[in-house]
N, C-alpha and C positions, 0 to 999 in steps of 0.2 A: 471035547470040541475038536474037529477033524482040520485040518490045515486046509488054510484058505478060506477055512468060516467065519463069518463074520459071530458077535456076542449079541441077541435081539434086544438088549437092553443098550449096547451102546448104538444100534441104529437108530430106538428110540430117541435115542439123548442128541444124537446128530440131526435129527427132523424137527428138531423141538429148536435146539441153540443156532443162533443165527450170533455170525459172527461181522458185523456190518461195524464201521470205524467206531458210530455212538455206543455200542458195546462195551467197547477196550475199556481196560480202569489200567493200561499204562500207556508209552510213547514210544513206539518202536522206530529206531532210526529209519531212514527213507535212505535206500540202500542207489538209486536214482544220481544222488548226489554224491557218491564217493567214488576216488579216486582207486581201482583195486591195482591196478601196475603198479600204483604209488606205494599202496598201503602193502603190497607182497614184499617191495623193494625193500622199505622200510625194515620187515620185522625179518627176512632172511639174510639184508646183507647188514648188519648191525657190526660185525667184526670189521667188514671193510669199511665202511663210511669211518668207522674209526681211527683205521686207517691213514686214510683220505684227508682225515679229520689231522693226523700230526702231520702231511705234507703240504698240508692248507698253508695262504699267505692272507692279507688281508686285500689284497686287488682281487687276487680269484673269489674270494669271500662275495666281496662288493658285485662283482661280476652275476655272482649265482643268483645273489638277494635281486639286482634288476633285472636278471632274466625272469625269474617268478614272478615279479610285478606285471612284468608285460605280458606274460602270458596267465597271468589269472589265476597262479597254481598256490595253491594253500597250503602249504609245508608245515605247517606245524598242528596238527591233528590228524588222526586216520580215520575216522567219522566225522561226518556231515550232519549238523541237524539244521537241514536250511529251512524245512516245512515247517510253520505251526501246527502243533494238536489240535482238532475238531471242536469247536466252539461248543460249549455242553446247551443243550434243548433249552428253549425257554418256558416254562411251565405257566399256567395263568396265573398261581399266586406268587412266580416272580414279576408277572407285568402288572397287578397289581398294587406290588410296594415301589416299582418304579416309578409308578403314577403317582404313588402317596407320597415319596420322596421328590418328585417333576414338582409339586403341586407347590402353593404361595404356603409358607412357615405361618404357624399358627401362633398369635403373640401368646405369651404364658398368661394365666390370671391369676391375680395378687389379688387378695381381703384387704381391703380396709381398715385401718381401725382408728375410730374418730380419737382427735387426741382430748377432747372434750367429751362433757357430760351430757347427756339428750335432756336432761332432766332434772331440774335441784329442787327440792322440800325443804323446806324449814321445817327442824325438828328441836323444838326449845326442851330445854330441860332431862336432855339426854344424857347420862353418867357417864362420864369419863374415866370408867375402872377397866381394867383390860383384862381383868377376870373374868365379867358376866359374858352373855350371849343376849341380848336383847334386840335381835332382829333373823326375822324368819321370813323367807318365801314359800306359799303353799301350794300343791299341786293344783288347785281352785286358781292359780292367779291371784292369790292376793297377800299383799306383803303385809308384816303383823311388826309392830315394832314398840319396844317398852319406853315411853317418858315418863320417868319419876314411878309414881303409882298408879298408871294409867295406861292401859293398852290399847292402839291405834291398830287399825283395820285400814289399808288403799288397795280398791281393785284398780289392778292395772289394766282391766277391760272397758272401763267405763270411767279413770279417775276420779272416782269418788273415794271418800273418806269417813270411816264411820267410827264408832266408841264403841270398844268391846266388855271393858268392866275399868273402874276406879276404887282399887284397893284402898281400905280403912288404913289409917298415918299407922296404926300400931301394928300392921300387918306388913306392908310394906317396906321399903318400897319393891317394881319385879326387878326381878335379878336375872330372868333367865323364860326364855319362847320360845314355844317347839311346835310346827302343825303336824298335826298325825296324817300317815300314808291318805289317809281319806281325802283329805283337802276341807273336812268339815269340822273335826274336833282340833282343838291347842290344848296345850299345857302350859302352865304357867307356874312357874318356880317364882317364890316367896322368901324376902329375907329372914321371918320368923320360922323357915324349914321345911311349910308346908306346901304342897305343889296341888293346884288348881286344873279343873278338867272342866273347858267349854265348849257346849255346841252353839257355833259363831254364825250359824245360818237362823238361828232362833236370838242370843245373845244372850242364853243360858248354860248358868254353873249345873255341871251333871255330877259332879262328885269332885271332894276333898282327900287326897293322900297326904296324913299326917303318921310320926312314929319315925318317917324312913330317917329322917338327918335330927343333928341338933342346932343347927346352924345354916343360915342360907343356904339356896338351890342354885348355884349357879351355870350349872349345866343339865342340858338332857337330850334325850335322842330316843327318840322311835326302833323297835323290832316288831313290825305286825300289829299286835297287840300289846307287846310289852312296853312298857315305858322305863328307862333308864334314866336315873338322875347320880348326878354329882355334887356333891356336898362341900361345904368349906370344913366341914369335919375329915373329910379323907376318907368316908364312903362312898360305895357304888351300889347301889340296890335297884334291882328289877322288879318292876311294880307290873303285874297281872292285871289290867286294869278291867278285866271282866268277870272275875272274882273278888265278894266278900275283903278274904283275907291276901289283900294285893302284893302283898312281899312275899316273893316269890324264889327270890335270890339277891346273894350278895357276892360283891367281888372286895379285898381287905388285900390293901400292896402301898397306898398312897399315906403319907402320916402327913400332907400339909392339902389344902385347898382344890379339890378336880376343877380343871376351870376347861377340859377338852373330852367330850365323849362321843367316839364316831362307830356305828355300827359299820360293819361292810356291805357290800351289794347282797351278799350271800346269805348275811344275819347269821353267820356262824363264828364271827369275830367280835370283837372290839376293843377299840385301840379308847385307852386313856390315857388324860396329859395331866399335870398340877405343878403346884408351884414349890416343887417339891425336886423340878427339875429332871422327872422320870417320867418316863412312857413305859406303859403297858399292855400287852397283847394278851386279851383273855379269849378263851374257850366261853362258850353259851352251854356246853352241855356239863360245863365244871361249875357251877352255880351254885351254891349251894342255901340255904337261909342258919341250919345249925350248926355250919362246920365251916372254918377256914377253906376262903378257896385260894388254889396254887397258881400264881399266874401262869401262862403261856410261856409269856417271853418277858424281862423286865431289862428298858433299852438304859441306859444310865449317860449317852453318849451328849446330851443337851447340856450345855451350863448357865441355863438358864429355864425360868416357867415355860411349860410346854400347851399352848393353848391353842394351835392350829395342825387342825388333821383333816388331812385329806384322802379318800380312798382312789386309786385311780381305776378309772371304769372302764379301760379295755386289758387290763394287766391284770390277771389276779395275784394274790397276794403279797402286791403293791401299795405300799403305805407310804406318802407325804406326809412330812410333820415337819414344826417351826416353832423356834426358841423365840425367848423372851430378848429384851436389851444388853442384856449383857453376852447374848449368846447371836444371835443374828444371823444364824444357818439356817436353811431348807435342809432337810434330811431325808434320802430315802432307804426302806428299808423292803427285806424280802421276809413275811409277816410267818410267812410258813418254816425258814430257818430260824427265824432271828436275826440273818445275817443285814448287817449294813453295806449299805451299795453305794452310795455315793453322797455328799453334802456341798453346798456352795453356800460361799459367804456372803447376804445381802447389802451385807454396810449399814442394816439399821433393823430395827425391832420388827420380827416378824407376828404380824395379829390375827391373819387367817390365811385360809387356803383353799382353792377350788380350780379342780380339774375343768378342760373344757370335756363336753361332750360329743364332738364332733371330729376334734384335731388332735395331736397330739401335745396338747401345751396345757400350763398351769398356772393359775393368776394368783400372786401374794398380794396381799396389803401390810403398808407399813408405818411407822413411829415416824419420829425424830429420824433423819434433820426434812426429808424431802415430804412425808405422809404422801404419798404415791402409792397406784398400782404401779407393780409390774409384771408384764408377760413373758412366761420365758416359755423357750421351746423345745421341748423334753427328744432325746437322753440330754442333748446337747448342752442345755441351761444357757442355751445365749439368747439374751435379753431380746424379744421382738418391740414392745413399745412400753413407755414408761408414761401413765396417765395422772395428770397431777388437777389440780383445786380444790382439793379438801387446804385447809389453814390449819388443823392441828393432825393430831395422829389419825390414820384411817381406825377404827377400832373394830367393824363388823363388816361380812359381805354375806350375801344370800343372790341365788344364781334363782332365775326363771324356768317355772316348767318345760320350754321350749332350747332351753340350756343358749340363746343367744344374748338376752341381757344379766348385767349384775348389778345387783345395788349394793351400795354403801353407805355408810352412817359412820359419821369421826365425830369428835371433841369439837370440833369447830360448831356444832347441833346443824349439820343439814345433812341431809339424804339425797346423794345420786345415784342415777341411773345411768351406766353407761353398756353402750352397745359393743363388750370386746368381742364375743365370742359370735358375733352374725354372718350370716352367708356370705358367700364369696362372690364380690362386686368392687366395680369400679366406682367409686362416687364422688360427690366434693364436698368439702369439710363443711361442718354444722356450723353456725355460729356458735362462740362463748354462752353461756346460759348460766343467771345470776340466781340468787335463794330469792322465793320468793317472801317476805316479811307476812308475821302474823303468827296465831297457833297453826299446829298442824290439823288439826281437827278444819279448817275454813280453807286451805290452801288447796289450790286448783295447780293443776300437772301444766308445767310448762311444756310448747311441741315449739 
């Protein structure tokens, strides 16, 4: 390049770049505003002012300070930043959040949750054992629940109430209700061992699974087609129930009563509880029928029967579980370690457990002294509302297809429904709502 040439790439760069104030990304002093007499005085006579500075008095001092008052001179800096910086562009989506921040504040909306029940059933002759499971919600909408030896049918669609079968005295009494994914067959676990399969749309037996247990059913739980029962024997057996020979697998960890069995969303787990004080986390693909199977995980952290499990359904391999009376913690666990996460202590017998489906919180039911739900609001575990009118222990809950209502069933024999987990509104409280007297079979749905 020959002298005095310019570089055709730096002409480019200079046609292109404009150097206009909203460019700059600094603040360059405003040279307009400074003193330069002053500021040359300043930095070459530094030796003399110092000078000047030991044959100073304090009148000459005084004298200097109100001569620069009066005449306006700024002695004590050599730049001037008297301009402000360029106010930066306003862009349309900053006048749009100015607008949204101008605008009237939006009040927050808070859920409801009625402190009463919508709905009470008289339910005579309901067992008061805290083993069984003898109440089920179906994806059909209709709640299935065990009195004595006699299984009750209420659609919640239409309030009706029907007879689904009345077990022989020397078979009974049920122990144990399960509707299958379909919404149309149950299961019905028998205190003589054997567990019953009904299609409840006809209010026909479709088959008997006898062999699994020796000793009442008191638990079961749905995988697809499998059906899972828990023994007071301390077995766990997977029944095929579309095959002949329905034992398909066993799981062997428990030596006292399974009174808790929950498959996961995913049907590749399940967590069992007994009164044996352990929880157990099995494998589906470790099943075995002629060999001991190894459990997953065996939690031993309860000191007391373990009969409430809960899967949580935005978390995977998140497990809710809950002791008996002597133990009265929520427990959670991470089902794919092992590891224990966290427990709190309810202050009274925990009997079951249900995630919402919506929110992030988890509803228990309890014993002695209060028989309450309570809602607590997960990770936090601080109490949102505390739902009382059951008179003895709450003993069973089952959540609606719609995941906004739950029912309940205690020792006191009545059945409520209450609305914890419904959408988010403002409302006013329901009245109190009383059992209504009679069997359950004749009872009509309080609104």
């Amino acid at each position: 390049m020959t002298a005095g040439s310019r570089d055709p790439l730096l002409d480019r760069f200079f046609k292109r770049k404009t150097f206009s104030p909203e460019n700059l990304d600094r603040f360059i002093p405003n040279r307009s505003a400074m003193d330069f007499d002053y500021a040359h005085g300043v930095l070459t006579g530094a030796i003399a002012g110092a000078k000047e500075k030991e044959n100073s008095s304090p009148s000459r001092d005084a004298f200097r300070k109100r001569l620069a008052e009066s005449l306006g001179i700024n002695r004590t800096r050599i730049f001037a930043f008297r301009n402000k910086p360029p106010a930066p562009k306003q862009t349309p989506a900053d006048d749009y959040w100015s607008s949204f921040q101008q605008s009237k504040p939006v009040k927050a909306i808070t859920r409801y949750i009625p402190q009463t029940s919508e709905r009470t059933l008289d339910a005579p002759d309901l067992q008061d054992d805290f083993y069984l499971n003898l109440l089920d919600w179906g994806s059909n909408n209709v709640v299935a629940i065990a009195l004595a030896n006699t299984v009750y049918l209420w659609d919640a669609t239409n309030s009706t109430t029907s007879e689904l079968v009345t077990i022989d005295h020397h078979m009974g009494p049920v122990t144990s209700v399960k509707w299958a994914p379909d919404g149309r067959h149950i299961s019905v676990g028998l205190y003589n061992s054997e567990v019953q399969l009904w299609d409840s749309s006809v209010s026909k037996l479709m088959r008997t699974l006898r062999g699994c247990h020796h000793s009442r059913v008191g638990s079961l739980d749905w995988n697809n087609h499998v059906l899972t029962t828990g023994g007071m024997d301390g077995r766990i057996v997977n029944n095929d129930v579309r095959t002949r020979q329905h034992m398909v697998g066993t799981y062997s960890g428990h030596h006292q009563e399974v009174c808790g069995l929950k498959w996961s969303s995913s049907g590749q787990q399940l967590a069992s509880g007994g009164n044996d004080n352990l929880l157990h986390i099995w494998d589906r693909s470790m099943s075995s029928v002629n060999s001991r199977t190894e459990w997953l995980h065996r939690l031993e952290d309860h000191t007391a029967a373990v009969k409430a499990l809960a899967w949580c359904p935005f978390q995977a391999n998140l497990l809710a579980s809950g002791g008996g009376g002597d133990d009265q913690c929520i427990k959670f666990w991470n089902t794919r370690t092992g590891s224990y996460l966290n427990s709190v202590d309810t202050g009274s017998q925990v009997t079951s457990l249900l995630w919402s489906t919506r929110e992030r919180e988890l509803l228990s039911s309890h014993g002695f002294s209060q028989n309450q739900l309570t809602l607590w609001k997960y990770p936090s575990m601080v109490k949102m509302a505390e739902l009382t009118g059951h008179t003895s222990r709450v003993l069973f809950m089952a959540q609606s297809p719609d995941g906004c209502t739950v029912a309940s069933a205690a020792g006191d024999e009545t059945l409520r429904f209450w609305n914890v987990f419904g959408s988010l509104q403002v409302a006013a409280k329901s009245a109190s709502l009383k059992p209504v007297p009679g069997p359950f079979t004749h009872l009509n749905c309080i609104r």
